[in-house]
Structures are given as C-alpha cells and as structure tokens.
N, C-alpha and C positions, 0 to 999 in steps of 0.2 A: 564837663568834659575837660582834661587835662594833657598838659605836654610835659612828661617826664624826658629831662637830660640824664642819662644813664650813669655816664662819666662824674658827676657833680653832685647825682639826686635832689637835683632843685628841682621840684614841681608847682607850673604856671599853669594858671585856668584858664583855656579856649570860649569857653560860657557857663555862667556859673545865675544859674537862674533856681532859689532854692524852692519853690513853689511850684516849679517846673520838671519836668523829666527829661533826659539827653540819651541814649543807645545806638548802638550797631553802628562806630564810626569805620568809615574807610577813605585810606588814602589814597590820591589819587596817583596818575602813573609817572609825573614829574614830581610827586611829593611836596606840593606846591599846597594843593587846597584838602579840604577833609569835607565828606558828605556822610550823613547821617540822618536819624530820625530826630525829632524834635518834640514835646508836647509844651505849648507853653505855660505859666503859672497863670489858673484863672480858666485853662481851656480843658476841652474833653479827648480829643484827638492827636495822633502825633502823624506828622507830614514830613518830605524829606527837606531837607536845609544845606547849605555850604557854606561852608565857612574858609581865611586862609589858614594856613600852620599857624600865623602870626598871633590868629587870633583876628583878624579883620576882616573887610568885606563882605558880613552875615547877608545872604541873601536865602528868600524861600522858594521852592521848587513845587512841590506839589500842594494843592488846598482844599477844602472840602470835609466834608464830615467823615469820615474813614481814616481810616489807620495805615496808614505808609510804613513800610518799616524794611527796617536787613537788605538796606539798596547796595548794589556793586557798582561799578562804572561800567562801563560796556567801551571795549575798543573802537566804535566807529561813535563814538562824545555822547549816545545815550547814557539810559540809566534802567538795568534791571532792577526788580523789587517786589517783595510779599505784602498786597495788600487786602485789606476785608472788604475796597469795591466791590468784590466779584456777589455779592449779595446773597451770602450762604451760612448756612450754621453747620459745625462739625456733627456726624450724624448719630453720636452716643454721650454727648457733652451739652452743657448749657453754654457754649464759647460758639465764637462767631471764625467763620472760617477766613485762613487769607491764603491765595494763591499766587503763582506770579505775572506779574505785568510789566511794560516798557514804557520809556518815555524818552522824549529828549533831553537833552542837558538843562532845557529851561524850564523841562517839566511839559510841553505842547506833545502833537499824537501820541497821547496817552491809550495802550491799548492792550487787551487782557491776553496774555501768552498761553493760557491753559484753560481748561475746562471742569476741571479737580473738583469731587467734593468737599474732598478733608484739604487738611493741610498741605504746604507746601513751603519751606523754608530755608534760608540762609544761604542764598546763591551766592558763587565765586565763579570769574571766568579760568577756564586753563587756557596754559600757553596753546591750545590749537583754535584757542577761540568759541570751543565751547562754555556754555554755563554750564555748570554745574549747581547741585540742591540737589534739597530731601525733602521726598516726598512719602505722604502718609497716604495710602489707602488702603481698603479694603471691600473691591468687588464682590460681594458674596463670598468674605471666608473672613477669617479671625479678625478682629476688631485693632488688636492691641498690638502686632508683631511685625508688621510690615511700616516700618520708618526708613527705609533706605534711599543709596546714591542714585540718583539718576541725572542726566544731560540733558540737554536741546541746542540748537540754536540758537545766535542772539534773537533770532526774528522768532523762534517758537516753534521751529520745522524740527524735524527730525527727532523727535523727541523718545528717548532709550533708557535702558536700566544701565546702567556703569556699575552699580556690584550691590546684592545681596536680598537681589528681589524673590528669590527661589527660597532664602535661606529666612525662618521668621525668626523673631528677636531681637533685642536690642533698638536703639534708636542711635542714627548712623547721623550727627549733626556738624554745622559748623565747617563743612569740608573746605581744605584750600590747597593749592598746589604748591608740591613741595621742588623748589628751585634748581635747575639742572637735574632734576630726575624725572620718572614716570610714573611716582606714586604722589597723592593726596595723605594730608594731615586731617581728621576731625576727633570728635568724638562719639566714643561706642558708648554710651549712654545707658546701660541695665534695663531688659525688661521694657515696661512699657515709654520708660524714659525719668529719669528723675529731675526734680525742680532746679531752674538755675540751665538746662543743661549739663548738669553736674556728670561725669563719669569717667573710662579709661581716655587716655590719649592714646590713637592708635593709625596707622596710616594700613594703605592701600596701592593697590595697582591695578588698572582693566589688559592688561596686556593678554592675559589669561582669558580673558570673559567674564562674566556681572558675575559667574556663579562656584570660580573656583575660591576654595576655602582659603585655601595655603597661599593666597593674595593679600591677605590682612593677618596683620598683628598688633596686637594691644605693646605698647612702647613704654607703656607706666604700669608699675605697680599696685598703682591705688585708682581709685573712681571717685575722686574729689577732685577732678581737675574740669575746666571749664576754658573756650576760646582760644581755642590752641593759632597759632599765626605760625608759619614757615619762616622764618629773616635768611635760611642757608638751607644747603644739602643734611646739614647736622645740627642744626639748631631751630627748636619751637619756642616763641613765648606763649606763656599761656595763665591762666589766672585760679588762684587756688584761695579762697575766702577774701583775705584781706592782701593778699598777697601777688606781686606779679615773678613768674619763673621763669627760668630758662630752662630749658630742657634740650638734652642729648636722645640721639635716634636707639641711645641703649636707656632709653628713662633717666638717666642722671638729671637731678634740679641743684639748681643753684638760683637765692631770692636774690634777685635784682632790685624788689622794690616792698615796701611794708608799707600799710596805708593805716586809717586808724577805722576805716572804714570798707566792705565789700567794693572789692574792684573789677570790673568789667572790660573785656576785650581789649586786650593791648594790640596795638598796629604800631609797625615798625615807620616811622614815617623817612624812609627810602624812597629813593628814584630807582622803578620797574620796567623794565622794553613793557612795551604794550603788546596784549597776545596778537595771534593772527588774524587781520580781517575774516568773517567768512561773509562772502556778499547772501544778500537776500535771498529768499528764493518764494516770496510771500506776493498775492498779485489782491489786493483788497477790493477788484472790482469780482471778485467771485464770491460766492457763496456755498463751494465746495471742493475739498478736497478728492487725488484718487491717489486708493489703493489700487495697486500689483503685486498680487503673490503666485511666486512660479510653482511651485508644489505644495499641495495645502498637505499633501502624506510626510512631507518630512521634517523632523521634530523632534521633540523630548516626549517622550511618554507613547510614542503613539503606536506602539508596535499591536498586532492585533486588530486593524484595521485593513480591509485588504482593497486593493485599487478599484476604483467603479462606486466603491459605497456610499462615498461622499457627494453627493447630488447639488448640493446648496448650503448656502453659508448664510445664516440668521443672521440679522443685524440689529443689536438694543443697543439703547442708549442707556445710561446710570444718571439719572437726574438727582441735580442738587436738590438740599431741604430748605427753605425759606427761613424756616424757627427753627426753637427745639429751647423747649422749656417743662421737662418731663425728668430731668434729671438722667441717668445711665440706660443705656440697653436702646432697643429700638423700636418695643411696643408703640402700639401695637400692628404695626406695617408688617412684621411678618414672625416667626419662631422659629428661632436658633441660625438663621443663615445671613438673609437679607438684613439690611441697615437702611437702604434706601427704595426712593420708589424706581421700578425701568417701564422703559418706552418699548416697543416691539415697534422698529420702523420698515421690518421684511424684509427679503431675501433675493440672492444675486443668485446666477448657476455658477458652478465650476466645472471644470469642464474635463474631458476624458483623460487629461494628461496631468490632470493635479490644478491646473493654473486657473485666475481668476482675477478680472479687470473692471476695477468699481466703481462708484462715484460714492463719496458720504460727505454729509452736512458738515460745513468748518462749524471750530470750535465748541464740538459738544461728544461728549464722554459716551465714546463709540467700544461697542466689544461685540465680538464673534461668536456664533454656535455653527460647528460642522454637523449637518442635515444628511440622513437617510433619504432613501428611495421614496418611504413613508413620512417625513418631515421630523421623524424624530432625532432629536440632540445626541448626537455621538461622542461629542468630547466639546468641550464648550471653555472659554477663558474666565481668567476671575482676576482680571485687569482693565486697563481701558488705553484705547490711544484718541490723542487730540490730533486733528490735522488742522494747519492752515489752511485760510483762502488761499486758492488756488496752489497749493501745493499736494507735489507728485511721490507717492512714498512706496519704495517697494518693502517686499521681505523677501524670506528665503521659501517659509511654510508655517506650519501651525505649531505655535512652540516652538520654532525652531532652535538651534544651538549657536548663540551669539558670537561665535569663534570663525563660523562658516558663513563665505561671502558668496553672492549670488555669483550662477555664473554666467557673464554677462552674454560670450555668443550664444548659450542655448536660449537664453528668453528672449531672442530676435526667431525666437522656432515656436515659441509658447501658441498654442491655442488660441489663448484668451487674450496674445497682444497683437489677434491678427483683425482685431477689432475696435471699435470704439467702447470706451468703457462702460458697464449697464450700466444702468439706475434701477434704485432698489425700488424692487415690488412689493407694494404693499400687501398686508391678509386682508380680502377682501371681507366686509360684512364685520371684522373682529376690534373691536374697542385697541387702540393702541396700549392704551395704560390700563394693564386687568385692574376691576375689582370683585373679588369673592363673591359679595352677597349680590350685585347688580349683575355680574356674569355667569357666574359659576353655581351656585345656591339654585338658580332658576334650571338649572339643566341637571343637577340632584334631585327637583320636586318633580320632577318631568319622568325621573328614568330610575331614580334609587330609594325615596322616600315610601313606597308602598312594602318594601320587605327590610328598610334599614331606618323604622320609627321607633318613640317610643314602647309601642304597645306590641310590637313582634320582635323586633331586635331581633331581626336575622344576624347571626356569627355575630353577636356582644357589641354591632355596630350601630349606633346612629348617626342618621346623615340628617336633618331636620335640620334645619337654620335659627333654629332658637338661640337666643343668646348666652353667653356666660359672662362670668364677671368681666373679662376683656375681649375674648373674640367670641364667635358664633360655635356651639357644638360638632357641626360636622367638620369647618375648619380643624377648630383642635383634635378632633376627630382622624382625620386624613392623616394626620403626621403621626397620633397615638399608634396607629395603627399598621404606620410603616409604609405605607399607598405613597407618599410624596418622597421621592428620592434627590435630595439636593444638596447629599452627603458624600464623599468618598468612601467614604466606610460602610460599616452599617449606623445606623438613624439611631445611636441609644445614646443615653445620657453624656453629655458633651460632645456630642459631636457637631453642634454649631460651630466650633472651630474649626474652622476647613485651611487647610494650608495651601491648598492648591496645583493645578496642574496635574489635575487626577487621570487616573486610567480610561482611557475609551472605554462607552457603553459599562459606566459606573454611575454617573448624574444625570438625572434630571430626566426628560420625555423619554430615552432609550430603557430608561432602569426602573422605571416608577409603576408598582404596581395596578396604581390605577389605570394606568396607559395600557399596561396587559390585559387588564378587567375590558377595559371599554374594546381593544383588539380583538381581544377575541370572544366579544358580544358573550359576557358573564348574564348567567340568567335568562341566558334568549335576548337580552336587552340590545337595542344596537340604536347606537346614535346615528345624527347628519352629518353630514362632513365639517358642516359648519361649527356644531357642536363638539366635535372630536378638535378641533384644531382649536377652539374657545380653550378648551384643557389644556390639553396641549402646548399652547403657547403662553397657557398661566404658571404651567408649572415651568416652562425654559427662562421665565421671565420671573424665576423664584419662589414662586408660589408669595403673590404678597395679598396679604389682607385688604386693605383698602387699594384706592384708588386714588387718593388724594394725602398730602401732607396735610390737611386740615385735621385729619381723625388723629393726630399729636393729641398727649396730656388732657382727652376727653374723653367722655362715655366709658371711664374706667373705674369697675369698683373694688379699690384695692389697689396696693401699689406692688412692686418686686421688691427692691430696695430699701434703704434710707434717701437717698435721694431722688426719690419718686414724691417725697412730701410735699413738693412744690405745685401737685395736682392730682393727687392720690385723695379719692374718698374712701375713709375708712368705717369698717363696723364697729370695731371694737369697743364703743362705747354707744348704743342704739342701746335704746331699753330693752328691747326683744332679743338683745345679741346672746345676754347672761343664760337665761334659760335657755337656750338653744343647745350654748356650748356646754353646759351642765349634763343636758338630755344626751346630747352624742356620747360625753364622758362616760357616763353610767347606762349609758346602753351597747355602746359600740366599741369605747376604747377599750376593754377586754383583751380583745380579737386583733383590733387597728391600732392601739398604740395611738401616737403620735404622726404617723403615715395620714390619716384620716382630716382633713382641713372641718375644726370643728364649727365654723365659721368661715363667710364667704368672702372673706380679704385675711386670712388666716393663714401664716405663713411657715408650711410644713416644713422640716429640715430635710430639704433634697434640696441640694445642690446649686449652694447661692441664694437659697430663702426662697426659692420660686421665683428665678431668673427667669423673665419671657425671652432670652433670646441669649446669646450666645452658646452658653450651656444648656439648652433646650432639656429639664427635666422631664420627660416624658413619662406620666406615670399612670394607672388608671382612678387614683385619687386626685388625679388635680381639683382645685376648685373649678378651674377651666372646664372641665369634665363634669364632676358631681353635683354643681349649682344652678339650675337652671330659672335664669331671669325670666324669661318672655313666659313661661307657661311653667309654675314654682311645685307644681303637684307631680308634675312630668319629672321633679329633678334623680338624677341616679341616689343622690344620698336619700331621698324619702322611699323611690320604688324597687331599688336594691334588696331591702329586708323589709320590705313589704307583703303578704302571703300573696300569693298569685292568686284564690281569691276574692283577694279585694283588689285586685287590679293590678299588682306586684310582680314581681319574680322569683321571689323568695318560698323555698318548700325546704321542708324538714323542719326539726324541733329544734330551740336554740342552744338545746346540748350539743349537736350537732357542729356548734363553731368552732372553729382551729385557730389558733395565732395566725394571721396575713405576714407573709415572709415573701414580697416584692422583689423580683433581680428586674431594676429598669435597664438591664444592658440587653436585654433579651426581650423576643416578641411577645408581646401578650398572652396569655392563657385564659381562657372561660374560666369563671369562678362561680361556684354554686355555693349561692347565700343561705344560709338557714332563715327561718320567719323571727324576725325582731319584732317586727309591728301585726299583730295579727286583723287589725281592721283601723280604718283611716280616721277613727275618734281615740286612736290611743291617747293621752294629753301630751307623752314626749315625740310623739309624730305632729301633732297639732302646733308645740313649741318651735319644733325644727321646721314646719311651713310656712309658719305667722314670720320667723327671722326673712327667711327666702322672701317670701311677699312682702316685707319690707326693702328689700333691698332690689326688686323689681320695682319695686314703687319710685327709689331713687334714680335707677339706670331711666325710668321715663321724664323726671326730673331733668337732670343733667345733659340728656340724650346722648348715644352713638351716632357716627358719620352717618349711617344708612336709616336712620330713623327720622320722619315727620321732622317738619319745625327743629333739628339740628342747628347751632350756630358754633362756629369755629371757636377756641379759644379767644380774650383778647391779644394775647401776646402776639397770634398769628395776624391777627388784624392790623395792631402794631407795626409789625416786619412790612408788612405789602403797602401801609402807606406810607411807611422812610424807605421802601423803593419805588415807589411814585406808581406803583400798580395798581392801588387803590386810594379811591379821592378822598382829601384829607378829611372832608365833612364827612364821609361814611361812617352814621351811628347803628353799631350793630344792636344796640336795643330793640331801634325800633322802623331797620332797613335790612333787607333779605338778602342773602349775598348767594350764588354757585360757588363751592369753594375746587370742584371740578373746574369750570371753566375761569377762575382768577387764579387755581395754580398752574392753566397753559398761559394766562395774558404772563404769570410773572416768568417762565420758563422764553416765553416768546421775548421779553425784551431783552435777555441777554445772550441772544441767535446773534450771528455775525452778520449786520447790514454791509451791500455792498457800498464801497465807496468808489467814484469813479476817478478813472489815473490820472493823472495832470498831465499824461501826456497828450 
C-alpha cells in the first residue's frame, strides 16, 4: 500500500509485506488514518486493519477465519464491511459469499446488516448518511443481470433500491459520492461483470427513482477503467492497468501516475465533513421486525387486478446455501427458475381497503405473494427485504413506484393500522420447506399414476416417480409439459431467465396448469384440501426438487456443463456405453439426428449442452425424460419404438419414419413412433438396456437425496463443521447424519438472538 505525492511523484510504501496481500484502502474523514483489508504473509484470511497516512500506528480491527474486506468508515466511529462471516456460498458458483456487516471502530458489536444470499459489495456512505453498495441477487429470475445500487442505513434499516433494480445488466460497482452534487461515480461493469472490476466509468442520480434510465451515464469511452474516487464536482481518479487517471465528468483522462506494476484504488487522502448522523432505529432485544403497507393495489404492473381480490399475502423466505461445489447452474434444487432453496412461513390478511399490518422474523430474506380468495398467487416478488430487530418499515403497495411517498394522514385511516400487527399463520399440516419426492410424488401415486404410467400414458404423460439421470420423471415431467408456471412468458426454451415484476395472474399457483387440473377435479379426480395447498404452495415456493441443500453435486449422472466435473459421473467411457451409442446411431439417428441423447450423460446440442437450469431446454428427448434409472425396461428410449406388442408403443412399419423436426418454443405434440424394436430380444434393444441398467446400478451406488442409506457430499460436511453446526468428530463414513434436520440447525444459527438493552 502506497502514498503517491502528486506534485513530486515520489511514491512511499504505507506497508509493504511482499508475501502478503493489502486492498480496498479508505481514508478516513480527517484524512489522518487509512483503513483497509489486510491478509498477512504465511496467513489464509484478510481482516480489516488501520493504519496512519504516516505510515504508523498499524493496529488490527477484525480477527477470525473469514474475510473482511471493502470496509467504509461510518459517521457515528463505526465500520461498515463485506464479509464471508455470513456463512454462505454464492448459489451458481464454487465462491463463498460475503454480505455486509458493522462493527465498531475497535472492531467489538460486530453484527450482520443483511440477510443476502449472493453478494453484496463495495459500500460508501453519502453525504445524508446513508450507505450505499451493490447488491447481487436473483429471487427466482436471471442469475447473471441483477448487480445493482441499493442503500440502507448505517444500522441496516431501511434498506432500498437507489437505481437499476427493474433494469438487468451490467454490474453497477464501486459506487461513491460525487462532492457537492446528487449524483454517485462507479463502475458499469458489461454483462455479467468483468475481472478486476474492469469497465465504463459512469455516475448517477436517485432524484428520479432507482428506475429512470435518463439518470445514468457512462462518462468514459472505454471499459478498462476500474475504482473510480470523486476528489471534486469535475474530477474522478480512477485506475486503468498500471496506470492512475484523472478524469473529467466529459471522460477526458490525464496520467497522473505510471507504475511498473497493476495499480489499484487511488483515494484522495483529503479532509471530508463527515456525512449526516442518522440515529438508529434497531432495538436488538427483538426478534422481529413489522411491515406496513397501505395499499397492496398500488404499484407497477398491477393493473388488472380488481379490489377485493387480494385476500392474503404469502410470506417465504429465500434461504442461504451452506456449499456449493457443483460448479454452474443450480441442479439439482429446481429447472430453469429457482437457484435456491424457500421456506413457506404463511400468511397475513389484508384487508378491505388494500392495507396490511405484519410482524416478520429479523434478519432473514423475506418476500411476498398476493393470494386469491382460493389461496392462489396473483402476482408475487422476485426480490427480498431484510428487516431489523425491532424495526418498523412501511411501503406505499405492491411494486410500488419509488417516486411516490406515502400519504401520511390517510394511513392514520388504514384498516389494518387500527390494529396490532398479525403474526403470520402458518399452513397447517404442510412441510415448510417442499420436497418433491417426500411431498408431492406421494399425492401423484395417490390421484395421477393410474392413467399417467408407463404402460397407459394417458396424453404422452408420465407422472411415476422413477428416477432420471438428475431428477425424478414426473418432476421433469410437470415442466415438459408446461403444468408448472413459474415463467412470465410462456415456459419454452430460455425462459428460466425471468427478469421480473411480471403481470398479475401470469406465475405461479394462479397460472399453472396443474392448479387448473387439480380445480377443476380433471378426471373426476379431486384432492383434500390438505393436498391441494401441499401443491400449491410447492409450486408458489418455486416448484423446487429437493428439500434440503444436501442433494448438491450428488446422485447425478451426468453433468450440464464443463464445470460440473468436479462431481459429475460420467458414461462415456463404461464398457457398455460404446455399444449402446452405436445401437441408437444405426437404429435411431436416421430419424433423430443428434436431438436423440444416445447415452445417459450425453450431451445434446440444445441450448447450453443440457443446461438444468437457467435456459431450461425443455425438450421430449431429454435424457431427463428418455432414461429411466429406477425401472431401465420402463425407459422412453427402449418403449418408444418398441411394438406395442411387446409391451411398446410403437405401430407401423419402420418405413414409416420422418426426420424428428422439434420446435422446443412450443407445446408438445403426440408423436406416433413407427416399430424399431419388434420384440424385447432384439440384440440393439438388449445393448441399449444392459447401458441403462448399468447406469441404474451406479445411481444406487452413489445414491440421490430421497434414497435409503443417502449421505451428503463431503464438501457439505466440511462447510457445517467450519460453522460449528456440525461436531468436528463427525465421521460420515461411519456415522448417520439428517441432512433435513442440520440444514434447519445451520439455518437456525444465524436467526437473530435477542440481546437485552443495557438499559
């Protein structure tokens, strides 16, 4: 860490540890001391540190195995800062997540601000005293496009979008207040974000709202620029390879400094007013916060919705992941939408006039569904808010329009403020956290499996719980087939990106056909109530496959990716693989082409190589589809051109076959197979089930979540004993774990305990 004199270009080293690593310095508000991250040479960790301008008085602030890092000062002698305490992994990367936390000057009441899955980075206070940072999430929609500004508190209250939450793209970093005005300096980053932080320099303004466009401009020409600092109304440094710049609010650079080496974060070391106190507003002997919202009808998007409709307001939670050593995507927790796993904690009223008065859990990633008369999901969020202990938070409505302030004498008229706030009600009888095969699978064999098996395939459907290479058949089933609605659009190939803030009664229990099927008792069939809201609240809660983050990087055969190799079992080299895929070639690919997975981790070209989840290829060759593990004779590739028979479905002569010409943007169609196999001793039928029953053999091997004698990866075992959730001796060799009930103990220890007040 260095002090460049401008005037002179003499460059003095503050600490110079070469074994060592030094980042994210800032100065403080008399320009007196420097606080930064630290790791030292010899160590694995970096912590925060301070030091003077002088270069003396190194003293350490924070300690512990975790990663401190991009601390601000905070106006009342604390310290804001992104650290990977929070005990999380980002939920589509092998990286461990850091969010932000507070502490004192000395580094004592150290305590977590947020609740975030994913990231959270590079807080700066503005002059009113809020922080500011970017945050990274993705509730249930696109993975890659939501890195933007948002606020809080220094205490963690109030916490808001400042700009570009509506809008995906780019990564919005580095933000800082530009001096005597109302715009911020960072960087607009390309896309999902390039390394280094590398991109435009560009500032901003919230005077408009988070979501006008015409608030930001890119200020540079090029997207090599990094760490942009404010020192005036017209002037940024900012740092370009080896290089430090100055820069004018029309892009003009001028090199102030050349290094022979990458240079990082220039700070102006100046004397700053210190922003505005804003006092607390946090009571840590609580353990929940409340919501007030005066009209849940008024909003963005909501038009189409008419008053009375809205009954109740669903309340999930979005729980962090423990691990994540799978490499890309989210397999197998859910296909194309979900990334993580949600809690269903239940439902408030709202009340005849729009309003509603809540209580929710401090500190844990809370989001909304507006409920029907029927209980089903009208328009639902794909964000989250964190509330403090005992902090009191209103809105305006659902979606509302950030421009528009409540108005304060009509909500002394509200409804629901002429009460004490609920408490949310649970579903009675219903698992918080769905799982497929333990909830849902049981109420398919009950009510759908007698006309939707292998041997009737009523309407080209099976719902049978057999396995596939990664999830179960009628799972990949329900979404093939277009029954699970958790899309804006229609449910066809890429539409796991969901951008968000969709039209009422477009997602999820309002629009999902299965929810119509089961309404209006398809088949005569009619559920319990119990049953009907089991659904129901699987599919508002995402529709996710397991139940637990333990079913990560296991029970999969086959991988999506390149970076799936790190827990992917593959075919491609099994003795039995060769003849198999020879057999399908010369019997099948004809007709199917390359479409056809001629082998069961076999990676067709649709869309991403057989991406399980963002771009959800939804096709009726999946292997997900055509390979059936649990029962290999049952599978579609063998009984497809099989003669009906012999137990088949296949009629006509093999003259009979057409080229397969697939549009996956569109619903399925029946397809009438001609007889490939005409009786079950063909030798290329016999090749093609000897592969399968190999590769059943292995899925019992390695087992899935929902199977016998299951045990977690180790990497998960790992995580939960360096969060002291699990005891260090636990040998999973040859000791039995619930990975259901250790991923509520690891979820429960970072619940907010109450602390009592010192008064």
């Amino acid at each position: 860490m260095c002090k460049l004199d401008v005037a002179s270009g003499k460059v003095a080293a503050l600490l110079d540890d070469p074994k060592g690593a030094v980042r994210d310095p800032q100065v403080s508000y008399d320009a007196k001391k420097v606080l930064f991250s630290y790791r030292k040479g010899g160590t694995h960790y970096y912590n925060l540190y301070e030091i003077g301008v002088d270069g003396k008085n190194l003293r350490q602030i924070t300690k512990g195995a975790w990663d401190d890092i991009e601390a601000a000062y905070l106006p009342d002698g604390g310290i804001v800062f992104a650290s990977a305490r929070c005990k999380r992994y980002i939920g589509c990367w092998l990286a461990q997540t850091a969010i932000l936390f507070r502490c004192d000057g000395d580094g004592k009441n150290m305590r977590m601000l947020s609740s975030g899955s994913f990231t959270e980075n590079t807080p700066s206070v503005l002059p009113d005293g809020r922080v500011l940072y970017t945050r990274w999430e993705y509730v249930n929609r696109d993975p890659v496009v939501f890195h933007h500004l948002w606020t809080m508190n220094p205490d963690g209250t109030n916490q808001a979008a400042f700009f570009g939450n509506m809008h995906p793209g780019g990564v919005f970093i580095d933000a800082r207040a530009i001096p005597g005005t109302d715009r911020v300096v960072f960087i607009n980053s390309p896309g999902h974000g390039r390394n280094e932080h590398l991109g435009y320099v560009a500032t901003v303004t919230d005077k408009n709202g988070p979501d006008d466009k015409s608030s930001m401009r890119n200020i540079s020409k090029q997207r090599d620029f990094r760490d942009p600092c404010a020192v005036a109304k017209d002037a940024f440094l900012a740092a370009r390879g080896n290089e430090i710049v100055l820069m004018n609010a029309s892009g003009a650079t001028e090199v102030i400094h050349t290094a022979s080496v990458m240079v990082h974060e220039p700070r102006a070391v100046v004397v700053l007013d210190k922003p505005r106190l804003v006092p607390s507003r946090v009571d840590l002997s609580k353990t929940t916060g409340t919501m007030m919202m005066s009209d849940v009808y008024i909003g963005r998007n909501m038009g189409g919705i008419k008053r009375g409709a809205i009954r109740t307001l669903l309340v999930l939670e979005d729980l962090p992941k423990p691990a994540n050593f799978h490499g890309g995507g989210s397999q197998p927790l859910g296909h194309g939408v979900t990334s993580t796993l949600k809690r269903v904690l239940g439902t408030v009223p709202v009340e005849s006039d729009g309003s509603a008065h809540f209580e929710v859990p401090a500190m844990r990633s809370i989001y909304l569904a507006a409920l029907d008369e029927n209980g089903l999901s009208i328009k639902q969020m794909r964000s989250f808010i964190t509330l403090q202990p005992g902090e009191k938070l209103s809105c305006v409505g659902c979606h509302e329009q950030r421009t528009k302030a409540p108005d304060v004498a009509a909500m002394g008229k509200l409804k629901a403020m002429g009460r004490a706030a609920n408490v949310i009600k649970p579903q009675a009888g219903i698992p918080q956290i769905p799982d497929f095969p333990r909830d849902i699978q049981p109420i398919l064999d009950r009510h759908c499996i007698k006309c939707h098996n292998a041997k009737d395939r009523k309407g080209n459907v099976i719902l049978t719980g057999d396995r596939g290479p990664v999830f179960s058949h009628s799972y990949y089933e329900l979404f093939f087939q277009w029954q699970i609605k958790d899309t804006a659009g229609d449910p066809a190939n890429g539409s796991g990106r969901q951008k968000g803030n969709d039209k009422p009664y477009t997602t999820y229990s309002s629009a999902s056909a299965l929810m119509k099927k089961i309404d209006t008792h398809h088949n005569k069939v009619k559920l319990s109530d119990l049953e009907r809201n089991t659904v129901r609240l699987w599919i508002d809660a995402s529709a996710q496959y397991p139940g637990t983050y333990a079913a990560i990087g296991t029970g999969q055969v086959g991988g999506c990716w390149g970076a799936n190799k790190y827990v992917r079992v593959m075919a491609d080299k099994w003795p039995d693989t060769a003849p198999a895929v020879e057999a399908v070639e010369r019997r099948c690919g004809k007709c199917h082409g390359r479409k056809l997975p001629r082998q069961v981790t076999d990676r067709i070209p649709v869309s991403f190589a057989d991406m399980l989840s963002w771009t959800r290829p939804l096709t009726r060759f999946s292997r997900h589809r055509v390979y059936n593990l649990t029962n290999p004779e049952k599978s579609l590739m063998l009984i497809a051109p099989l003669s009906k028979v012999a137990g088949g479905y296949a009629k006509g002569h093999p003259g009979d076959a057409k080229v397969i010409r697939e549009n996956i943007t569109e619903a399925p169609k029946a397809i009438k197979h001609p007889v490939i196999f005409s009786h079950v001793t063909d030798p290329d039928y016999l090749k093609i089930l000897t592969h399968i029953k190999a590769a059943k053999t292995k899925l019992d091997e390695i087992k899935r979540f929902d199977m016998p004698g299951f045990k977690p990866n180790s990497h998960y075992i790992r995580e939960m004993k360096r969060y002291k959730v699990l005891d260090p001796a636990f040998d999973l060799k040859t000791q039995k774990i619930d990975v259901y009930k250790m991923d509520e103990i690891y979820w429960r220890s970072m619940w907010h305990k109450p602390i009592a007040s010192k008064e």
